[in-house]
KEKE-3310 file (N, C-alpha, C; in steps of 0.2 Angstrom, whole numbers, plus 5000, padded with zeros to 4 digits):
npx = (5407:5396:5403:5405:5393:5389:5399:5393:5380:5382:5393:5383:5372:5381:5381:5369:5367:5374:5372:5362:5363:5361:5368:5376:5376:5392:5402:5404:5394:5384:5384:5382:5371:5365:5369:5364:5361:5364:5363:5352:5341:5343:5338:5327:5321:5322:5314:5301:5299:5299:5288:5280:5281:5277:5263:5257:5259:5254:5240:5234:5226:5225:5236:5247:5244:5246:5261:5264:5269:5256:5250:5248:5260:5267:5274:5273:5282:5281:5291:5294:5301:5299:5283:5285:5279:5273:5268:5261:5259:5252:5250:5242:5229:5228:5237:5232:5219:5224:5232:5219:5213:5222:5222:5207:5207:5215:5214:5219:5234:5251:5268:5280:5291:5306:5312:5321:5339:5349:5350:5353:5357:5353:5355:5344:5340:5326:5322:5326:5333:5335:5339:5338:5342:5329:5324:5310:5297:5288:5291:5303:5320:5320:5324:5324:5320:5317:5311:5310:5301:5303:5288:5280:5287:5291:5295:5289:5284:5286:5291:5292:5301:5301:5309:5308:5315:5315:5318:5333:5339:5340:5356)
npy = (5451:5446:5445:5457:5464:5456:5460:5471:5472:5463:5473:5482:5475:5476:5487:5492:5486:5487:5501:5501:5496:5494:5506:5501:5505:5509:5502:5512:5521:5513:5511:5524:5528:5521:5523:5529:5542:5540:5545:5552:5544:5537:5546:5551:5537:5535:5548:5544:5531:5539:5546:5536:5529:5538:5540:5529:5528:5539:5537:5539:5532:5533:5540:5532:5520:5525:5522:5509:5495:5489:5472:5456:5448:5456:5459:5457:5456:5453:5452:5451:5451:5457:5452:5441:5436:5434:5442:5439:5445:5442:5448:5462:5462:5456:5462:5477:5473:5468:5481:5492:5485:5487:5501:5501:5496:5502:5516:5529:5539:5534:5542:5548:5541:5545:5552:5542:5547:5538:5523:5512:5507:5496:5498:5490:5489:5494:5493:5491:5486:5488:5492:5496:5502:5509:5517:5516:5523:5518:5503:5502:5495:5493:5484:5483:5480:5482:5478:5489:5493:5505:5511:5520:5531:5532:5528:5515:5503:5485:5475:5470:5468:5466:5469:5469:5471:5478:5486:5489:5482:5488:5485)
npz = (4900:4908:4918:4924:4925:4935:4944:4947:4951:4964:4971:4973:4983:4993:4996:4999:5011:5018:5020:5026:5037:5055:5069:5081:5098:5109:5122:5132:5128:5133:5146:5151:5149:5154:5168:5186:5196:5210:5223:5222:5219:5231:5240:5237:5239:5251:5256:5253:5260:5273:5275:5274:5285:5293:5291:5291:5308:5309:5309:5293:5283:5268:5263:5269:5261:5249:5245:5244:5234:5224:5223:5220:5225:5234:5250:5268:5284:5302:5316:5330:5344:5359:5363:5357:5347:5328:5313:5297:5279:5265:5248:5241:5245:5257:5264:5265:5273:5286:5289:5289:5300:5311:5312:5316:5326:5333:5334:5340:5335:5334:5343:5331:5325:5325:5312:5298:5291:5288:5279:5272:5254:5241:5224:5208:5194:5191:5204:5222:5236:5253:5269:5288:5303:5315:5329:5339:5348:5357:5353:5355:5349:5332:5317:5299:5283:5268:5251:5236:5223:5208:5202:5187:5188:5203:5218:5228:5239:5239:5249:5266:5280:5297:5311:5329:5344:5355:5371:5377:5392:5405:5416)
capx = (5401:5391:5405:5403:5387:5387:5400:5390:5375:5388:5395:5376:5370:5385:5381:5363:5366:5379:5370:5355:5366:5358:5372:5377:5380:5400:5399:5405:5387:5378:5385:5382:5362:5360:5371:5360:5363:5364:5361:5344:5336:5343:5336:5321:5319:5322:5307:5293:5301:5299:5282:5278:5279:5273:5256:5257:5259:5247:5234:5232:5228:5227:5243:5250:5241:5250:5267:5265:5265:5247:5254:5248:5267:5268:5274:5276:5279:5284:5294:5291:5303:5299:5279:5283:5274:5276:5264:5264:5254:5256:5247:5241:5222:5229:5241:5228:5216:5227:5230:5214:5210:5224:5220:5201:5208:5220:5214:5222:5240:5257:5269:5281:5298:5313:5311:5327:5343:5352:5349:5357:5352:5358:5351:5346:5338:5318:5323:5331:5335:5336:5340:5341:5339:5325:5321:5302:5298:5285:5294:5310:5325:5318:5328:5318:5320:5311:5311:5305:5300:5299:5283:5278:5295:5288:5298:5285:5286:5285:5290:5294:5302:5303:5310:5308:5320:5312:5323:5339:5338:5348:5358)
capy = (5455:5443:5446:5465:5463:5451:5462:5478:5466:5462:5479:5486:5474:5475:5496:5491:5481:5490:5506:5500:5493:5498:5508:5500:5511:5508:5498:5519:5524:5508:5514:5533:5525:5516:5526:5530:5546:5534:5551:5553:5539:5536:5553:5549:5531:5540:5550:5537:5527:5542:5548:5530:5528:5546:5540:5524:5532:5545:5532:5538:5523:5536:5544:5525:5516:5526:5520:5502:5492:5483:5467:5449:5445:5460:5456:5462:5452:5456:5447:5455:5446:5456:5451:5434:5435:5434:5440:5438:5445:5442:5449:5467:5463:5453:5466:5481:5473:5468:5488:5492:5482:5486:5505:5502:5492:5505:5523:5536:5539:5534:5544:5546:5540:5550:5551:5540:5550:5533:5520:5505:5505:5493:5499:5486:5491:5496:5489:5493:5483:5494:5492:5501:5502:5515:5516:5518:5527:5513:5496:5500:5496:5489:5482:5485:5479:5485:5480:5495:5497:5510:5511:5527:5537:5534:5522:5514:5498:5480:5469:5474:5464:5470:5464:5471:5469:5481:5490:5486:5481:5493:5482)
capz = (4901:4912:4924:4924:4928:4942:4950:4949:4958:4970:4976:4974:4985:4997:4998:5001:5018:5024:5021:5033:5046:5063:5074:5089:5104:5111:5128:5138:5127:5134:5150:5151:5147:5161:5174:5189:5202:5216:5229:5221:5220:5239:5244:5234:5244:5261:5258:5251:5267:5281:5271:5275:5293:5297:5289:5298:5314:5311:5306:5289:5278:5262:5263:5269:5256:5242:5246:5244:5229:5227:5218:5224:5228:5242:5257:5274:5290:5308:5323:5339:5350:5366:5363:5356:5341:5322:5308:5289:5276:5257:5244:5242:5247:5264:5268:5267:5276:5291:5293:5290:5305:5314:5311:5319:5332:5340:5331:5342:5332:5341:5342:5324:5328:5324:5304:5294:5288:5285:5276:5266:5249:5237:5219:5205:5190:5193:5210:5227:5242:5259:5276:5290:5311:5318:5336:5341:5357:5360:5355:5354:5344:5326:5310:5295:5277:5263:5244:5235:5215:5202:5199:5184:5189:5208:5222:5230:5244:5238:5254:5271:5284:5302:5317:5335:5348:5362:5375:5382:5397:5413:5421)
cpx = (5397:5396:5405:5397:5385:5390:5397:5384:5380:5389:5386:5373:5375:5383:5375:5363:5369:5376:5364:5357:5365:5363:5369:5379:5387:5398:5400:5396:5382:5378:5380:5373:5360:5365:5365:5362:5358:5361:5355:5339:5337:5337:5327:5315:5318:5314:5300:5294:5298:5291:5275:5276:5277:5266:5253:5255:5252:5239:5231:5233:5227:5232:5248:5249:5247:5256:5268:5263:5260:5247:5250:5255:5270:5270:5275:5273:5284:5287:5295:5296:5299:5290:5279:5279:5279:5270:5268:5259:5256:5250:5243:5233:5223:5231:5237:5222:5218:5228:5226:5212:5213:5224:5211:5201:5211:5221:5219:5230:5244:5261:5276:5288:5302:5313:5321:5330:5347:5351:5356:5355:5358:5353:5351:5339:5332:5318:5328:5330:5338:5334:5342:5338:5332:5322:5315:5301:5292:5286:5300:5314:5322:5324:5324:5323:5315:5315:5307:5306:5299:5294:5280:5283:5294:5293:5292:5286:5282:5287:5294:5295:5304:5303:5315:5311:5319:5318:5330:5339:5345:5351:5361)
cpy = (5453:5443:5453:5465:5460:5454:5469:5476:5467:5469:5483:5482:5476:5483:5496:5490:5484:5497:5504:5497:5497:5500:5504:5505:5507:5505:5505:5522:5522:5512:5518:5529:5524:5520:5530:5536:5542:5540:5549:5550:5536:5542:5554:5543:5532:5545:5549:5534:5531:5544:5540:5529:5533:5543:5533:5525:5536:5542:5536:5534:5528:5536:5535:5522:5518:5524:5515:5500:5487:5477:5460:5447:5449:5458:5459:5455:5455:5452:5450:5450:5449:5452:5445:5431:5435:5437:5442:5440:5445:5444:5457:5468:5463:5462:5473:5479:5471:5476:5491:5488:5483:5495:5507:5500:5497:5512:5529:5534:5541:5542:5542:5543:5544:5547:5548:5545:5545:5529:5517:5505:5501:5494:5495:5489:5496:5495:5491:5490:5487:5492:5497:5500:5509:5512:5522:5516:5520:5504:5493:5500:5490:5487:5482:5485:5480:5485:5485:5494:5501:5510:5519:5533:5537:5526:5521:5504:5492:5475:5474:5468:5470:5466:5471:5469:5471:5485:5487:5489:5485:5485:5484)
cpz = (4907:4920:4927:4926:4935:4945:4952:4953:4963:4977:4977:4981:4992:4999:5001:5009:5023:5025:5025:5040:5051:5067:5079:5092:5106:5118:5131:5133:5130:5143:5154:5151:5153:5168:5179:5193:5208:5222:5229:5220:5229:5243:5241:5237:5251:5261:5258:5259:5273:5280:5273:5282:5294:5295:5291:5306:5315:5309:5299:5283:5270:5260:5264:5262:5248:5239:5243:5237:5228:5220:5221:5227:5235:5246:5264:5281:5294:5310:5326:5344:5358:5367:5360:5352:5333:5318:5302:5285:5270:5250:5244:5247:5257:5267:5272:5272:5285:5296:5292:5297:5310:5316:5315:5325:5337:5335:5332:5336:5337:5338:5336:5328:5324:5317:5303:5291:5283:5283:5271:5261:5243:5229:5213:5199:5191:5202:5217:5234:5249:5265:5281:5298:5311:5326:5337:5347:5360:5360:5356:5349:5339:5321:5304:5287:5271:5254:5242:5226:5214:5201:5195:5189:5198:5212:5226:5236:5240:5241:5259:5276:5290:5308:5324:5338:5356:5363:5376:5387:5403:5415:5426)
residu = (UNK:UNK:UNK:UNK:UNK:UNK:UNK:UNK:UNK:UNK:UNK:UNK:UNK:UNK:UNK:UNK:UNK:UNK:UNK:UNK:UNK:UNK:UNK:UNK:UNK:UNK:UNK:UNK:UNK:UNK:UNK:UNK:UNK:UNK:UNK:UNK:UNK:UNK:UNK:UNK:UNK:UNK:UNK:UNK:UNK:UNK:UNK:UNK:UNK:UNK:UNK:UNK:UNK:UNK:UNK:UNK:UNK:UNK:UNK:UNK:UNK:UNK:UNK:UNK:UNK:UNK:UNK:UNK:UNK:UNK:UNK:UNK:UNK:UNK:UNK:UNK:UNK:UNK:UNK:UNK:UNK:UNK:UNK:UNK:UNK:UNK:UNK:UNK:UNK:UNK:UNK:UNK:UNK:UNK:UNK:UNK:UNK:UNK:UNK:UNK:UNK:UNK:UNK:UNK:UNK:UNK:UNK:UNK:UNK:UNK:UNK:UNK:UNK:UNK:UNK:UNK:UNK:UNK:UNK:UNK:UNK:UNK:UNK:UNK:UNK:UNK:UNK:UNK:UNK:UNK:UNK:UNK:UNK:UNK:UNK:UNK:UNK:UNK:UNK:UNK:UNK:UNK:UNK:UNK:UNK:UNK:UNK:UNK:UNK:UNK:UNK:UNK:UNK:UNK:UNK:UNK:UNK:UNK:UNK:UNK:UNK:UNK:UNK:UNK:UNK:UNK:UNK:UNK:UNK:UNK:UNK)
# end
């Protein structure tokens, strides 16, 4: 009797556990979950990026402003070889007040340079790594690196390196 009992405990308990087992997804459902349309979040990155410089160019610090993520960790530095210089600014405060000032310093707006089609982009979770040349009619041939976040369904810029190279020289 008392073993009759115990085994109806048993399988009762056993029915219990396994009837509350949590499904796991299959690693093709983990998958399918996290697969990305690579195009569009490219074609999405390209035009925060070209959205970005036109409003640069056109001295607008609103339209600029929106682009960037406003983080203390921010980054954005230049290297100007034909000019010889270098700057660096880190943190969202720094960085805004840098073009703010470089914005009051030299108002008129350049001319835009020939907006990005290609791009490098290397996609990572919330995160994208992107590279790409652009030649600008007044410094010349640039290199331009830019981490970008997701922020609220929105690709947005969270460091930016650039490096100037100028003209090439006729010989």
């Amino acid at each position: 009797m008392i073993y009759k009992e115990f085994s109806v405990l048993v399988v009762s308990i056993f029915l219990l556990v396994t009837s509350c087992k949590k499904e796991v997804p299959n690693r093709a459902e983990q998958v399918a979950e996290t697969t990305v349309d690579y195009q569009k979040e490219k074609k999405a990155i390209l035009r925060i990026l070209n959205a970005e410089t036109k409003a640069a160019f056109e001295r607008d610090y609103e339209g600029w402003q929106q682009k960037w993520v406003h983080h203390p960790n921010t980054s954005k530095t230049y290297i100007d070889f034909p000019e010889d210089s270098f700057t660096e600014a880190v943190g969202w405060e720094e960085i805004s007040g840098f073009v703010k000032a470089f914005f009051e310093k030299h108002p008129e707006p350049e001319p835009v340079p020939a907006l990005l089609d290609s791009i490098d982009v290397r996609l990572y979770e919330n995160g994208a790594w992107v590279t790409y040349e652009q030649q600008d009619s007044l410094r010349g041939r640039k290199r331009e690196t830019r981490l970008m976040e997701k922020v609220d369904d929105q690709w947005k810029i969270a460091g930016m390196h650039t490096t100037i190279y100028g003209f090439e020289k006729q010989e």
